[in-house]
C-alpha positions in Angstrom: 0.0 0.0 0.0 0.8 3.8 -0.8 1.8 5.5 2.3 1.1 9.3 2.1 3.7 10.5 4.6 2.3 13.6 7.2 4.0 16.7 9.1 6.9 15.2 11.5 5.2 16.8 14.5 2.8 13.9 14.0 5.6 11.6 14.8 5.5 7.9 12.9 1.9 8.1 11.8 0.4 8.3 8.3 -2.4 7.7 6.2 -1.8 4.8 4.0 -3.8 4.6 0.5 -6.3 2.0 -0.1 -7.1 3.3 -3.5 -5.4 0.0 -5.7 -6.6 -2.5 -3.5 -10.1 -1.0 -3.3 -9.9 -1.1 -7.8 -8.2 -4.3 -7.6 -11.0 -6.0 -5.7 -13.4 -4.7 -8.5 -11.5 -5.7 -11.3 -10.2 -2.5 -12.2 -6.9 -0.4 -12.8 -5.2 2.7 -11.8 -4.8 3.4 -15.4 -8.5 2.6 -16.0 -9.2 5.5 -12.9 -7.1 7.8 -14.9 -9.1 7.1 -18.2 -12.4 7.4 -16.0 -10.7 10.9 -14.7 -9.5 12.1 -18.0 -10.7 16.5 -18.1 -10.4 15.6 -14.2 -7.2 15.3 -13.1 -4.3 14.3 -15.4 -3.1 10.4 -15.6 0.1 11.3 -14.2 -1.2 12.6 -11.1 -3.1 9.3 -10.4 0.3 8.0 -11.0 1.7 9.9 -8.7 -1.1 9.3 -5.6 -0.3 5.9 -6.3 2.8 5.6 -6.4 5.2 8.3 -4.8 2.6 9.9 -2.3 1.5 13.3 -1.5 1.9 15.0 1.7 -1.5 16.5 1.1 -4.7 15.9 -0.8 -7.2 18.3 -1.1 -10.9 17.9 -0.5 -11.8 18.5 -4.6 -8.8 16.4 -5.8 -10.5 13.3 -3.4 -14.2 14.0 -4.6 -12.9 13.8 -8.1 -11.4 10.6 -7.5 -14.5 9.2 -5.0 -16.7 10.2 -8.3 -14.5 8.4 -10.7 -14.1 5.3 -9.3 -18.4 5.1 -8.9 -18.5 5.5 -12.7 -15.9 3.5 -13.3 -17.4 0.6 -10.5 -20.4 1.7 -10.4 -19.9 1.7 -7.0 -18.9 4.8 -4.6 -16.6 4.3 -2.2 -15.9 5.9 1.3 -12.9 7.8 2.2 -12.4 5.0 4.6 -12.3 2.3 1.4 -9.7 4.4 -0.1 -7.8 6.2 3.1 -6.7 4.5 6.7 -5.1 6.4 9.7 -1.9 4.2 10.9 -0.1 4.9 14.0 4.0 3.8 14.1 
């Protein structure tokens, strides 16, 4: 999983993407999001939330993504399917 690293005054936690796994259990693929997203947000960004992190993600960019994965899935998923709070 994608770990999204957070402020050091935060200590060892992070938020850890779920966003592959949650395609991946549906049969789908990042690159298939970034198709789904394309006049949303550019296929290299996908890339990069999935792959090298972000130390922040605005509430828009997630909505876009939360919208693109119901029309590609037909099913919406939570910011819990697709984000998790981990300590150390």
């Amino acid at each position: 999983m994608l770990q999204l690293p957070v402020p050091a005054s935060i200590g060892e936690n992070h938020i850890v993407w779920k966003l592959e796994p949650w395609l991946a259990a549906r049969g789908k693929s990042r690159n298939q999001l970034a198709e789904a997203m394309s006049g949303e947000l550019a296929s290299n960004r996908v890339t990069v939330y999935r792959l090298e992190g972000q130390k922040r993600l605005d509430f828009a960019t997630l909505t876009r993504i939360i919208r693109a994965c119901e029309q590609l899935t037909g099913e919406r998923p939570g910011v819990g399917d697709l984000l998790e709070y981990r300590e150390g």
